[in-house]
NUTITOR-686692 format. One record per atom (N, C-alpha, C): residue in three letters; atom name; x negated, y, z negated. Coordinates in nm, 2 decimals. Last residue first. Layout:
! residues N
['ala' 'CA' [X Y Z]];
...
This chain:
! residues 185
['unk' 'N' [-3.44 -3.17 -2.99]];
['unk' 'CA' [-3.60 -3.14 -2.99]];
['unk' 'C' [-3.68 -3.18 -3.09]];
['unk' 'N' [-3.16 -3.13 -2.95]];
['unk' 'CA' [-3.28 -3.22 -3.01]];
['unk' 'C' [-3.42 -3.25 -2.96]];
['unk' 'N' [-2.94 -2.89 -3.03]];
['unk' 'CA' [-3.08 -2.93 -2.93]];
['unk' 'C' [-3.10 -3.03 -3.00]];
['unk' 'N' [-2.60 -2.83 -2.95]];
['unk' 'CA' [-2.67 -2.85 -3.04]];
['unk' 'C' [-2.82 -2.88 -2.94]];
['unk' 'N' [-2.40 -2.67 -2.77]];
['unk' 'CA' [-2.52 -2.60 -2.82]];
['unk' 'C' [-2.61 -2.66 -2.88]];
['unk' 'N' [-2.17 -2.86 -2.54]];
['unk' 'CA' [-2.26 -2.93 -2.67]];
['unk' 'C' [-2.39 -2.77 -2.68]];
['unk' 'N' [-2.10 -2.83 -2.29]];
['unk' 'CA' [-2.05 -2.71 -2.42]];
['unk' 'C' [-2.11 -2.81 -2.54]];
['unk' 'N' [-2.13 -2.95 -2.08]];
['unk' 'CA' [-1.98 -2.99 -2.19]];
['unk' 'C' [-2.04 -2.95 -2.26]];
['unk' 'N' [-2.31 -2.74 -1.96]];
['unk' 'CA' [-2.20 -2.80 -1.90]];
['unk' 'C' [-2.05 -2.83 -2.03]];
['unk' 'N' [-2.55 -2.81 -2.17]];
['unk' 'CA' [-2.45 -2.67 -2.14]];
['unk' 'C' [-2.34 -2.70 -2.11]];
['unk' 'N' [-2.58 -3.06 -2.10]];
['unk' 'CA' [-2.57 -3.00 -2.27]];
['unk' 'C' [-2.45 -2.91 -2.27]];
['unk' 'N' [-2.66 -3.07 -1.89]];
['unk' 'CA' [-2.59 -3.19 -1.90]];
['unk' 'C' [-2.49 -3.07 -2.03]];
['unk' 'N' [-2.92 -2.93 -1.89]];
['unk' 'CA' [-2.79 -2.85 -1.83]];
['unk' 'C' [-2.69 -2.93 -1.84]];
['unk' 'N' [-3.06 -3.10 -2.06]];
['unk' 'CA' [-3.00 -3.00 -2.13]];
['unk' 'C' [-2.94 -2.91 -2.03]];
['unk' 'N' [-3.08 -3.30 -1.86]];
['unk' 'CA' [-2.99 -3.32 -1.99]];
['unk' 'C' [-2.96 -3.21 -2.05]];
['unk' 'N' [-3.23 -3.20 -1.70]];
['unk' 'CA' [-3.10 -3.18 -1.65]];
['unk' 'C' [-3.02 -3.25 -1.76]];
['unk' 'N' [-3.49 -3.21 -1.84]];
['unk' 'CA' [-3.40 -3.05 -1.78]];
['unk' 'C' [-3.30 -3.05 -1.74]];
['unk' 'N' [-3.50 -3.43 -1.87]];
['unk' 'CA' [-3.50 -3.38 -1.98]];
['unk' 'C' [-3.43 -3.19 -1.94]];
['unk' 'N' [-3.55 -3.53 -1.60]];
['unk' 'CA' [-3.42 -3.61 -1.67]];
['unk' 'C' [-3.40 -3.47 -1.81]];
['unk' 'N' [-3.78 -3.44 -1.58]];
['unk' 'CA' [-3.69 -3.41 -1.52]];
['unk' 'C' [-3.57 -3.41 -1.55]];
['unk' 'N' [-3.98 -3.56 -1.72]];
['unk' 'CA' [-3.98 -3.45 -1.76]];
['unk' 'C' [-3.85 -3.33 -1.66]];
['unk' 'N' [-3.98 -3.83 -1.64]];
['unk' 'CA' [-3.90 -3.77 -1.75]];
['unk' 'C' [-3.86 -3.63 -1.84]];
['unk' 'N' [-3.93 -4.04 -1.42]];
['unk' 'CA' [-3.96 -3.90 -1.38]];
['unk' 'C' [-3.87 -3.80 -1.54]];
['unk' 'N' [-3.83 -4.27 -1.38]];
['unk' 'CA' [-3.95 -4.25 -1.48]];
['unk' 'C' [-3.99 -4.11 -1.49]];
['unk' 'N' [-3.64 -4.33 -1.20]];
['unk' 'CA' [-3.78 -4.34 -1.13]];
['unk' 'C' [-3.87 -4.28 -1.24]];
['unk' 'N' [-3.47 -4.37 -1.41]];
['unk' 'CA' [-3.47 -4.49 -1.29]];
['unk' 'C' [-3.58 -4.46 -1.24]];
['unk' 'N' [-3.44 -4.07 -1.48]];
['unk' 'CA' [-3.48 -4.19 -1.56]];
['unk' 'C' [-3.49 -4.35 -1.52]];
['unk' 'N' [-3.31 -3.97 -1.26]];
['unk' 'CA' [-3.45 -3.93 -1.30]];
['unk' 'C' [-3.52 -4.01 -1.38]];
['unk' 'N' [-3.05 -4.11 -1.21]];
['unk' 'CA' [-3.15 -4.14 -1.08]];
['unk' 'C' [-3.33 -4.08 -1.17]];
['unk' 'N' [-2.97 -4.02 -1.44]];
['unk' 'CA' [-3.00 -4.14 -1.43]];
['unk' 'C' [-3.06 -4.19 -1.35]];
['unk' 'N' [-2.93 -3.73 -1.36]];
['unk' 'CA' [-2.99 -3.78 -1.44]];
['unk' 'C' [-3.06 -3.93 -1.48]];
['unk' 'N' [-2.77 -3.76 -1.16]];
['unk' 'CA' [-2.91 -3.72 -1.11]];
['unk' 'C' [-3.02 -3.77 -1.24]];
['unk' 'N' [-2.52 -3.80 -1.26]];
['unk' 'CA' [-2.57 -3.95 -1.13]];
['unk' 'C' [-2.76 -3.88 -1.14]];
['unk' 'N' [-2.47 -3.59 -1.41]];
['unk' 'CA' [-2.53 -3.76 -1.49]];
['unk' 'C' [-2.57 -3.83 -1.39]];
['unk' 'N' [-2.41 -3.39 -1.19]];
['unk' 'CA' [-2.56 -3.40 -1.27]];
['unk' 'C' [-2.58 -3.56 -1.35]];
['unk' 'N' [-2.24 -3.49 -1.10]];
['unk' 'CA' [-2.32 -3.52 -1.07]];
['unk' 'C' [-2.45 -3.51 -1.11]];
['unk' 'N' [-2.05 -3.47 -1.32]];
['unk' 'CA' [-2.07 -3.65 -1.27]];
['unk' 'C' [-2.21 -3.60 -1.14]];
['unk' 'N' [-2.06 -3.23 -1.36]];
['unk' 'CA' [-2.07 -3.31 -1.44]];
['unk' 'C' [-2.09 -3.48 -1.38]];
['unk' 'N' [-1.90 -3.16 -1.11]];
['unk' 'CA' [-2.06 -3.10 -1.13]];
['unk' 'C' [-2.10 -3.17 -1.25]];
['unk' 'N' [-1.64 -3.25 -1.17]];
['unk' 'CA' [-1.72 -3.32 -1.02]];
['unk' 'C' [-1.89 -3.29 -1.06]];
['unk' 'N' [-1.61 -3.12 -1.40]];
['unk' 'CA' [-1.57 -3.26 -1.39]];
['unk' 'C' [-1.67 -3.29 -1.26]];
['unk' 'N' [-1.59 -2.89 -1.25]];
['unk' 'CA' [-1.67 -2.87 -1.35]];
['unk' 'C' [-1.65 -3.07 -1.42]];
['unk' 'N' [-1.32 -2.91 -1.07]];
['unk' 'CA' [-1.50 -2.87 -1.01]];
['unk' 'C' [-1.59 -2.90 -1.15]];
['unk' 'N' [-1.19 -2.91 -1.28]];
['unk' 'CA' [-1.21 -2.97 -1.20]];
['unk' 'C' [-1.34 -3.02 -1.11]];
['unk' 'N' [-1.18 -2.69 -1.38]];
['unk' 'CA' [-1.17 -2.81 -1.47]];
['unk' 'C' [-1.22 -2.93 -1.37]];
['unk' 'N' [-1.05 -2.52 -1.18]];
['unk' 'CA' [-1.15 -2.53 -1.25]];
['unk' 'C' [-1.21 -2.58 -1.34]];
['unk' 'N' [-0.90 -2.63 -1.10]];
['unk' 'CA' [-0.94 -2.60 -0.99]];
['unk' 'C' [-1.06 -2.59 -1.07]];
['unk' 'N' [-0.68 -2.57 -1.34]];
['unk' 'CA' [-0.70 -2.69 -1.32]];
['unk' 'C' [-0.80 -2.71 -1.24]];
['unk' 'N' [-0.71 -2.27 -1.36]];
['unk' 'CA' [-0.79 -2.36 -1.46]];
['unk' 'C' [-0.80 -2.47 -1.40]];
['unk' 'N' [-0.56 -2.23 -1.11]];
['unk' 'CA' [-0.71 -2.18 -1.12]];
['unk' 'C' [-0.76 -2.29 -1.22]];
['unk' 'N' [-0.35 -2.43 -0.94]];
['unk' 'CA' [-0.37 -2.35 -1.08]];
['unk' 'C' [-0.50 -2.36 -1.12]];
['unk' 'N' [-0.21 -2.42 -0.64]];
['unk' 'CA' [-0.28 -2.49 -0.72]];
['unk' 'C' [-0.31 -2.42 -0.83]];
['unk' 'N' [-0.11 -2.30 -0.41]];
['unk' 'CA' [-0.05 -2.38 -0.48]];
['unk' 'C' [-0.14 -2.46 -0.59]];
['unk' 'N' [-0.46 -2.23 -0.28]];
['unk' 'CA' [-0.32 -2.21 -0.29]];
['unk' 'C' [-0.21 -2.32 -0.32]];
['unk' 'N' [-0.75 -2.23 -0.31]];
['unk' 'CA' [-0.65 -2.28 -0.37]];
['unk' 'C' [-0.51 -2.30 -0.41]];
['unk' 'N' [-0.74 -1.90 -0.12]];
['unk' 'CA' [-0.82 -2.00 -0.15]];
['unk' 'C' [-0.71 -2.07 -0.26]];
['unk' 'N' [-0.48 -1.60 -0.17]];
['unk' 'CA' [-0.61 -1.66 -0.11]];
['unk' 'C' [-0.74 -1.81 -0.19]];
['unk' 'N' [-0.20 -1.51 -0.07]];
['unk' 'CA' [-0.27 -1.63 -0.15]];
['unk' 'C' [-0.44 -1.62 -0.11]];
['unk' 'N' [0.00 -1.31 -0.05]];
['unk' 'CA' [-0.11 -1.32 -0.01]];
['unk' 'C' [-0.18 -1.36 -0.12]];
['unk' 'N' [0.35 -1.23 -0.02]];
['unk' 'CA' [0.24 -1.22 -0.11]];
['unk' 'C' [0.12 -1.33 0.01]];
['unk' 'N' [0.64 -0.96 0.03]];
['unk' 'CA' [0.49 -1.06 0.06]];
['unk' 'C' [0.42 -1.11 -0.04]];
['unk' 'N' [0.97 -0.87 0.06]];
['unk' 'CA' [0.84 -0.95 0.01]];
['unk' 'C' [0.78 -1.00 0.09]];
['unk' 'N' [1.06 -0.71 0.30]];
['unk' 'CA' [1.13 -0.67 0.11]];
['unk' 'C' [1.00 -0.74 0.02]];
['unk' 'N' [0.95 -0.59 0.54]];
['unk' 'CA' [0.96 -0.67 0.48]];
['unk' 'C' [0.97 -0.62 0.33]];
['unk' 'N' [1.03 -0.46 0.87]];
['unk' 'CA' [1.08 -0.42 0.71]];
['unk' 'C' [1.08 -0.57 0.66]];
['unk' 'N' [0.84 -0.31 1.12]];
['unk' 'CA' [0.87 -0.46 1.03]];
['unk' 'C' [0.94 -0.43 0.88]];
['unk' 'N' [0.82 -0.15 1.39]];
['unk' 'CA' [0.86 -0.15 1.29]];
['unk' 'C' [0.88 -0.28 1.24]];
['unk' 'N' [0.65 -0.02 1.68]];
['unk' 'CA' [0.68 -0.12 1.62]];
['unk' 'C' [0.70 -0.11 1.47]];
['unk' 'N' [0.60 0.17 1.99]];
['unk' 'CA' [0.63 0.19 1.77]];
['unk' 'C' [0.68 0.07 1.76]];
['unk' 'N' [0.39 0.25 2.25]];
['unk' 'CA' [0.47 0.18 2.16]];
['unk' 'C' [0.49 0.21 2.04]];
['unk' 'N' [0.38 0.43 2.55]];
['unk' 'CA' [0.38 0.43 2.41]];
['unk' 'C' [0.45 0.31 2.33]];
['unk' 'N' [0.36 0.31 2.86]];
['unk' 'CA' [0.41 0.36 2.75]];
['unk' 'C' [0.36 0.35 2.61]];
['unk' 'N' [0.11 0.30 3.13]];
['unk' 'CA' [0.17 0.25 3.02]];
['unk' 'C' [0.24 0.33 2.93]];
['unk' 'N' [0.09 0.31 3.46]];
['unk' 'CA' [0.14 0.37 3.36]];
['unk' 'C' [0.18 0.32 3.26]];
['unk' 'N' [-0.08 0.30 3.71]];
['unk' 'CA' [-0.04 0.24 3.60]];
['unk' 'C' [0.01 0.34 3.50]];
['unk' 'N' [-0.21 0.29 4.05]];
['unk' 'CA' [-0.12 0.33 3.94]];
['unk' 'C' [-0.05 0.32 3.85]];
['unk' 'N' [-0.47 0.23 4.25]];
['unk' 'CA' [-0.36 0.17 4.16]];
['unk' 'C' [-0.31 0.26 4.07]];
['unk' 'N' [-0.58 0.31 4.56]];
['unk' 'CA' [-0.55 0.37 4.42]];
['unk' 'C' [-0.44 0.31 4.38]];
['unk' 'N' [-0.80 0.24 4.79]];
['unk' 'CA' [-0.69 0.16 4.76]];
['unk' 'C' [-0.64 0.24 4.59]];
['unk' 'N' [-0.94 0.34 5.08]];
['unk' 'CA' [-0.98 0.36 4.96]];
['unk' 'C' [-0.79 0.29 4.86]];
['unk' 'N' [-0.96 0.13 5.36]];
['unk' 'CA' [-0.91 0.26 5.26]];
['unk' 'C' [-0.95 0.24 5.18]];
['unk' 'N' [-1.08 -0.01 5.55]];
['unk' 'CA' [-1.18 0.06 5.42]];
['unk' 'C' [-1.12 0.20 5.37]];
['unk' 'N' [-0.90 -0.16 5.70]];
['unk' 'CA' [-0.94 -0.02 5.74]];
['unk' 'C' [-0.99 0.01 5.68]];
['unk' 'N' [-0.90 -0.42 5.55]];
['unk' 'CA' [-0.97 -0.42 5.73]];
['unk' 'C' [-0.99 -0.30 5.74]];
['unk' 'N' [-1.03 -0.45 5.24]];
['unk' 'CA' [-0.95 -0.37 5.32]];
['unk' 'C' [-0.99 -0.39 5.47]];
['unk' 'N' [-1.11 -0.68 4.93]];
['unk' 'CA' [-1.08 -0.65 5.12]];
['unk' 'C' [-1.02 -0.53 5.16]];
['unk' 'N' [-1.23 -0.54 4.64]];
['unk' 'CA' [-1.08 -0.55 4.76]];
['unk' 'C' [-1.13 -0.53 4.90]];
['unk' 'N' [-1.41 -0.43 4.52]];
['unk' 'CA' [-1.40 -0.58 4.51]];
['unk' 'C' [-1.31 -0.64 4.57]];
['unk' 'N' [-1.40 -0.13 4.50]];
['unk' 'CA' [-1.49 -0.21 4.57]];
['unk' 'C' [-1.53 -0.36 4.59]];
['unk' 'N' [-1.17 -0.04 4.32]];
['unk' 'CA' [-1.14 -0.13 4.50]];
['unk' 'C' [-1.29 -0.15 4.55]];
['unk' 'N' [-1.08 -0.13 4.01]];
['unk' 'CA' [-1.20 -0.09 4.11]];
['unk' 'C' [-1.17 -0.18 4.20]];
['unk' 'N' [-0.97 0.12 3.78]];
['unk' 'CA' [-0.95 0.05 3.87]];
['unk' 'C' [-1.07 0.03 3.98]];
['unk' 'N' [-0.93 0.11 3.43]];
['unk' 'CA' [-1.00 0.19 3.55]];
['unk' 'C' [-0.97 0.06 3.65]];
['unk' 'N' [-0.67 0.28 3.20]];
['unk' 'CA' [-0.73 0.19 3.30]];
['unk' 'C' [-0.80 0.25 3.41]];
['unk' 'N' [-0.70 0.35 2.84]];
['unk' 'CA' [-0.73 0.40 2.97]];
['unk' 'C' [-0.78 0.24 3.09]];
['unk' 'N' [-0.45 0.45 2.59]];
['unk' 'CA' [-0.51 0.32 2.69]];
['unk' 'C' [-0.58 0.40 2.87]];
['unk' 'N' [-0.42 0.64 2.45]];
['unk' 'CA' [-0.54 0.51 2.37]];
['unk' 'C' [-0.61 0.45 2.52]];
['unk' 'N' [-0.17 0.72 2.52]];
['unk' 'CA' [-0.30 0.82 2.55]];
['unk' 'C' [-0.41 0.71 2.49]];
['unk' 'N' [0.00 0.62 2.39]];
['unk' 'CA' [-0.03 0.57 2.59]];
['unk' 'C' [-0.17 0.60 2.59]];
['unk' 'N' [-0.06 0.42 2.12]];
['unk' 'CA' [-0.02 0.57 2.17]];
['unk' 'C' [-0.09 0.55 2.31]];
['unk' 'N' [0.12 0.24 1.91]];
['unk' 'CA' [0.00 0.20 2.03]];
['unk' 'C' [0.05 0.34 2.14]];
['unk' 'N' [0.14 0.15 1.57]];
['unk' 'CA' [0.19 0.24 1.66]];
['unk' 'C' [0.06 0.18 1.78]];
['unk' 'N' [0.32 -0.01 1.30]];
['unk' 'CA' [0.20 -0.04 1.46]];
['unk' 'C' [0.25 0.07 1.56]];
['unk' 'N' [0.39 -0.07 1.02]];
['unk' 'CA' [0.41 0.04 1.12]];
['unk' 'C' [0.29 0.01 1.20]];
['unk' 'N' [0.64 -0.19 0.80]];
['unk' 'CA' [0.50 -0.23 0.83]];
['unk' 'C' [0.51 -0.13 0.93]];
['unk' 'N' [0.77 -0.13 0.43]];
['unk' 'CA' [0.74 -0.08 0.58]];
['unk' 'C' [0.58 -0.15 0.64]];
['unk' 'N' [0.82 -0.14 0.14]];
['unk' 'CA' [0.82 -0.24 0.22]];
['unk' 'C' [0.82 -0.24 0.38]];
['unk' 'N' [0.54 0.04 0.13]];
['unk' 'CA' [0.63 -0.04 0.09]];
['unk' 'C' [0.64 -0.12 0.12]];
['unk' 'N' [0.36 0.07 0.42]];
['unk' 'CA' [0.37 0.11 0.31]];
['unk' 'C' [0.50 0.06 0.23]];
['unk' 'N' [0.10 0.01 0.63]];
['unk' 'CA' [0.16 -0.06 0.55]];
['unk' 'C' [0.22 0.03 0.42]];
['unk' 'N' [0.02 0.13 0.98]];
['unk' 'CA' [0.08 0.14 0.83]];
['unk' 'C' [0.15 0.05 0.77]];
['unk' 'N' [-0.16 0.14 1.25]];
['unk' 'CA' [-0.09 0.06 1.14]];
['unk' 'C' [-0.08 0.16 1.03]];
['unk' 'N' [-0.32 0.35 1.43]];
['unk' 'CA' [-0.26 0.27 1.47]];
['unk' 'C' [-0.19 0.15 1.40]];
['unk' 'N' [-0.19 0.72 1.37]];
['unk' 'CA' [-0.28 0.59 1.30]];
['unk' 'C' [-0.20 0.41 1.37]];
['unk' 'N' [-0.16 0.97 1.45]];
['unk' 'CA' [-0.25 0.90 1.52]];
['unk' 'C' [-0.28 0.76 1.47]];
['unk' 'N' [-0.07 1.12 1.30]];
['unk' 'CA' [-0.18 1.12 1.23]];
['unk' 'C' [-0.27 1.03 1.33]];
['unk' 'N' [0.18 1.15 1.44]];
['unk' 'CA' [0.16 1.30 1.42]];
['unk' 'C' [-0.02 1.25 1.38]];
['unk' 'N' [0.25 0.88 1.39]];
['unk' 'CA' [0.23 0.93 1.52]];
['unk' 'C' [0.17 1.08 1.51]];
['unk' 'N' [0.28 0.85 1.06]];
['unk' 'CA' [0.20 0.74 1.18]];
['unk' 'C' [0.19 0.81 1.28]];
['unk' 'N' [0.46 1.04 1.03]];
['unk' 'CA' [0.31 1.09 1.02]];
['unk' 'C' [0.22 0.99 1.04]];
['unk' 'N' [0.68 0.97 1.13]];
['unk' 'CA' [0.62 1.12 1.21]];
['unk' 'C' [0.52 1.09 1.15]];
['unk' 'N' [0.71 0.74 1.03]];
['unk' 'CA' [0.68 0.72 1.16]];
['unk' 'C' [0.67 0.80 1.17]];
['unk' 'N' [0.81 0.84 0.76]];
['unk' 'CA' [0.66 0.79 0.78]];
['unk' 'C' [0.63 0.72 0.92]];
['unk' 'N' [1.04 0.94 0.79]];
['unk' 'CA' [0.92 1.05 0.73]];
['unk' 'C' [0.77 0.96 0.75]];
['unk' 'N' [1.16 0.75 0.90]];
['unk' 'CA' [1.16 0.85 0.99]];
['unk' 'C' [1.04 0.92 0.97]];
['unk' 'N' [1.17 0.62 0.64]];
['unk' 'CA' [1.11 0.56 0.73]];
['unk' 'C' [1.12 0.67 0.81]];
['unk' 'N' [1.35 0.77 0.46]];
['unk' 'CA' [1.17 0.77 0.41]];
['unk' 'C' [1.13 0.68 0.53]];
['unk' 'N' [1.55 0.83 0.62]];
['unk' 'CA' [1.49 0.95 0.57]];
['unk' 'C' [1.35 0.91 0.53]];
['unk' 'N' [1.64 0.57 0.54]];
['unk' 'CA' [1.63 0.61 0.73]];
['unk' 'C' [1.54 0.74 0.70]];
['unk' 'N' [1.71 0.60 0.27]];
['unk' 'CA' [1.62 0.48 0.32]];
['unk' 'C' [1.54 0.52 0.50]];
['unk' 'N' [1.88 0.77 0.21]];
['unk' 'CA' [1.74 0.79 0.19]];
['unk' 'C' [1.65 0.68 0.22]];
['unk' 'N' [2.10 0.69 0.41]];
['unk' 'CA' [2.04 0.80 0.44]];
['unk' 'C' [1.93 0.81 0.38]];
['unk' 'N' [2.20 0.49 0.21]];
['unk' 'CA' [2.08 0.43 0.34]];
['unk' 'C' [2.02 0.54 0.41]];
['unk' 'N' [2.09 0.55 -0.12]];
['unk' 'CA' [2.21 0.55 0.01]];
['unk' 'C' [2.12 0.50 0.11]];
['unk' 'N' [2.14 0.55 -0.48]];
['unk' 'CA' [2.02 0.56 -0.36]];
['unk' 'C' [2.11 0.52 -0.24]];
['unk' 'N' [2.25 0.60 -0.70]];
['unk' 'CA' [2.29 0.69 -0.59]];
['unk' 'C' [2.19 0.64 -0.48]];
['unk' 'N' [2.22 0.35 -0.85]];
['unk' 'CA' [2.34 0.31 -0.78]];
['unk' 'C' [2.35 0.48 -0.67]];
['unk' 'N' [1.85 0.30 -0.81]];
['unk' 'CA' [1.99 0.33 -0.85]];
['unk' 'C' [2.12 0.29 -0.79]];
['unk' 'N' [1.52 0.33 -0.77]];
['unk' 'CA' [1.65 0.25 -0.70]];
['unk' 'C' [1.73 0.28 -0.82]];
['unk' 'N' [1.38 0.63 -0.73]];
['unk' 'CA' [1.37 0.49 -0.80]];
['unk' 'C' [1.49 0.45 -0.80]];
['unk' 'N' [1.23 0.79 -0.50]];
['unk' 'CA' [1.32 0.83 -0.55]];
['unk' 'C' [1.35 0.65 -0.59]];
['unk' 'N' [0.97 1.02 -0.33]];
['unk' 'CA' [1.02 0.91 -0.42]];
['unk' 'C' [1.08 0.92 -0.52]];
['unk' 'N' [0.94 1.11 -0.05]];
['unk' 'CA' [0.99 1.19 -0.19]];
['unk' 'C' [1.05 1.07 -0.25]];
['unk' 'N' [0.77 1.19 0.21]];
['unk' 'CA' [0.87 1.09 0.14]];
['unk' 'C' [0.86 1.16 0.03]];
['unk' 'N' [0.64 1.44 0.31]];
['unk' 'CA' [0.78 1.38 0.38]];
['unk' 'C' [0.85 1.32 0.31]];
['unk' 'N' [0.33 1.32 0.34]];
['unk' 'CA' [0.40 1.43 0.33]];
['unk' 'C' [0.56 1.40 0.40]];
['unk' 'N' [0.28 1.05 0.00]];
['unk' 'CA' [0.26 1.09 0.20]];
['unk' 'C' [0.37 1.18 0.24]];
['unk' 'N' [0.03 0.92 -0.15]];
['unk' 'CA' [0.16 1.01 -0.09]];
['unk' 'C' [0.13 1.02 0.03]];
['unk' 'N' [0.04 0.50 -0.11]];
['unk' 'CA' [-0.03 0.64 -0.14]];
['unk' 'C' [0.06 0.74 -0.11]];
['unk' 'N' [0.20 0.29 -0.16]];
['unk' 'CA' [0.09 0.34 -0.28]];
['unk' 'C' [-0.02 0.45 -0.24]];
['unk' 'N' [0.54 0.36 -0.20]];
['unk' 'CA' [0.41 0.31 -0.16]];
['unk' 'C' [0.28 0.30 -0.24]];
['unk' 'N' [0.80 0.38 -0.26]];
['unk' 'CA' [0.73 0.33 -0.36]];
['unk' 'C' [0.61 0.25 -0.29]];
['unk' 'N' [0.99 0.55 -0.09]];
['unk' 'CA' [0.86 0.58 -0.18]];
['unk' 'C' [0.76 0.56 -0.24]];
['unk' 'N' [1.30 0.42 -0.27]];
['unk' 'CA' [1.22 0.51 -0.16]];
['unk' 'C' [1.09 0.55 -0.22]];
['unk' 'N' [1.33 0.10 -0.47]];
['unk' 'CA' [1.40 0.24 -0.40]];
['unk' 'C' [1.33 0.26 -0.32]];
['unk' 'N' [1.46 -0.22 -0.48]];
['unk' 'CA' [1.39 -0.13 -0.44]];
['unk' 'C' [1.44 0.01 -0.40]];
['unk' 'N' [1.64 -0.39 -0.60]];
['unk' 'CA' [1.57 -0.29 -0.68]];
['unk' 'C' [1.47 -0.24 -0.60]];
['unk' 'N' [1.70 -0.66 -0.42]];
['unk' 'CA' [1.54 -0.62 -0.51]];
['unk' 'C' [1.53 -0.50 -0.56]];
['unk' 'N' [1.95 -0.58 -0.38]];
['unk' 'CA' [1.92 -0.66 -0.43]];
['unk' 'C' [1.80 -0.75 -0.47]];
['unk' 'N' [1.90 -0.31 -0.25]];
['unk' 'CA' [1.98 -0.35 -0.39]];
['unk' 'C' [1.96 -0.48 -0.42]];
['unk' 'N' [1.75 -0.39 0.00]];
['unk' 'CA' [1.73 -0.32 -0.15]];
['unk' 'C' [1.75 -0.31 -0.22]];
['unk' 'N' [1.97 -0.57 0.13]];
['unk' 'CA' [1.80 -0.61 0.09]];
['unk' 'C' [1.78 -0.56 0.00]];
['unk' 'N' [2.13 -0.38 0.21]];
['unk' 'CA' [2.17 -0.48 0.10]];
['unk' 'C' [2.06 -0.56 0.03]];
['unk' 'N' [1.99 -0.19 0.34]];
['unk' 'CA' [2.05 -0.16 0.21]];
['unk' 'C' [2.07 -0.22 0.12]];
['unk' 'N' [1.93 -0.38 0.55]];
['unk' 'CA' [1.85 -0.32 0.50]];
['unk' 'C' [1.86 -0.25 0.30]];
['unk' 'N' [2.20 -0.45 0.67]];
['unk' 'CA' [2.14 -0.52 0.59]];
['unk' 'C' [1.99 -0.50 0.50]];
['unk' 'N' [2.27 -0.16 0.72]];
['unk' 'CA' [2.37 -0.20 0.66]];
['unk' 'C' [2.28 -0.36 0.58]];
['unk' 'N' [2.06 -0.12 0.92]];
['unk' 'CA' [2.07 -0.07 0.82]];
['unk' 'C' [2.16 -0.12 0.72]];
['unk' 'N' [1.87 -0.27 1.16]];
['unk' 'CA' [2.04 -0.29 1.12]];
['unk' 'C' [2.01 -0.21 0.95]];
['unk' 'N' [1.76 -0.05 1.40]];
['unk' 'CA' [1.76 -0.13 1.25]];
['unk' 'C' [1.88 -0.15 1.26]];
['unk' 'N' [1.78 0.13 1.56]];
['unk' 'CA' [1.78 -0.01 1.61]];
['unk' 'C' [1.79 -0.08 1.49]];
['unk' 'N' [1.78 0.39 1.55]];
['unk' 'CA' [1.89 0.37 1.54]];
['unk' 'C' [1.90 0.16 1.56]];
['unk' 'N' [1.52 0.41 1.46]];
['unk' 'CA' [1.58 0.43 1.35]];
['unk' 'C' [1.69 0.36 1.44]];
['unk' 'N' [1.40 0.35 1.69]];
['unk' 'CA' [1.38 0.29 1.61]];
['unk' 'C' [1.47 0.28 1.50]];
['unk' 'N' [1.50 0.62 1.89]];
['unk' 'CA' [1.51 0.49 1.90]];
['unk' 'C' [1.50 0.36 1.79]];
['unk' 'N' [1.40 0.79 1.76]];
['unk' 'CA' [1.50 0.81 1.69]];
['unk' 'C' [1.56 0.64 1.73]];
['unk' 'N' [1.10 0.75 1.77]];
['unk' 'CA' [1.12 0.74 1.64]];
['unk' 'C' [1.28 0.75 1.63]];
['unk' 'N' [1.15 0.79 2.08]];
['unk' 'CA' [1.10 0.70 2.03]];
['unk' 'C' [1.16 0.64 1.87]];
['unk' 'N' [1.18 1.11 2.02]];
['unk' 'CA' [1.31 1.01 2.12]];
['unk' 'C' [1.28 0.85 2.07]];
['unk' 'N' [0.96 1.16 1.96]];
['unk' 'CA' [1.07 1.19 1.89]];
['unk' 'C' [1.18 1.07 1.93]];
['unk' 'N' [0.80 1.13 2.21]];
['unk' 'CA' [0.78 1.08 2.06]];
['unk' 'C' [0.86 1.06 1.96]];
['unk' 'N' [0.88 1.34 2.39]];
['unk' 'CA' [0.95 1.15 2.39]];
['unk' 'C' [0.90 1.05 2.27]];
['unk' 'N' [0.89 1.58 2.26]];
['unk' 'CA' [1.02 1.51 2.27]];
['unk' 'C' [1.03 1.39 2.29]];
['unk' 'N' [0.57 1.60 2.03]];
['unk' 'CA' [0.59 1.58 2.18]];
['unk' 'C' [0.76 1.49 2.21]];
['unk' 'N' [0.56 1.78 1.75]];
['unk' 'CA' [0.56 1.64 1.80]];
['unk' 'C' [0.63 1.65 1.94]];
């Protein structure tokens, strides 16, 4: 790994507040490791009273070398978020043929971006999707109440215009709907 890469990942580590990180994990039971895929370096080890912050700085260090060593621009592992943005990604082009010059120099800009690592330690997430705060059956009970009043509005609209061979197919989805099997035929 290239020294200012290193220099970077030591920067990170020392930027955490560890001391609240620790206390975060003890007090979710979280140990080291507990991603969901392996990964060379961490060594999963299940919350205890020997788990230390040394194994905590040890499994993040171990997965910012293999974010940057792997090139990958995110990782989500545990409770670790990881955004890397490697200099070498970014290429600028410059163009002076859209610059005045009175002497038609040739004009070269020079840019230099750095590398970035971004670190997020979140203890919890969750991720709702559709009907949030709400309870599936009820959502579902629900909807099935609304499809029911509409098929009766249609049905009555079918026997209002005499149209009976209609009315007769949406009685028997009427049927299904509230779970009546019986036929009358």
């Amino acid at each position: 790994m290239e020294k200012k890469n290193t220099k970077l990942i030591d920067k990170v580590i020392s930027g955490l507040d560890w001391d609240s990180i620790f206390e975060v994990n003890k007090c979710f039971k979280i140990g080291v490791g507990e991603g969901t895929t392996a990964i060379a370096g961490v060594k999963r080890k299940v919350f205890s009273d020997e788990l230390t912050k040394a194994d905590i700085k040890s499994e993040l260090k171990a997965l910012l070398k293999y974010v940057i060593e792997n090139d990958l621009a995110e990782l989500y592992y545990g409770t670790w978020m990881i955004f890397w943005v490697n200099s070498e990604w970014i290429e600028i082009e410059t163009d002076s043929d859209g610059l005045e010059d009175d002497q038609d120099n040739e004009i070269q800009i020079s840019l230099e971006i750095d590398s970035t690592l971004e670190v997020i330690y979140s203890p919890q997430r969750i991720c709702v999707v559709g009907g949030a705060g709400s309870n599936p059956k009820d959502s579902n009970s629900a909807k099935e109440d609304s499809d029911v009043n509409r098929l009766e509005s249609m049905l009555k609209k079918a026997l209002d215009s005499e149209k009976y061979e209609l009315a007769s197919k949406i009685r028997d989805i009427l049927r299904l709907q509230k779970g009546d099997p019986s036929e009358d035929k």
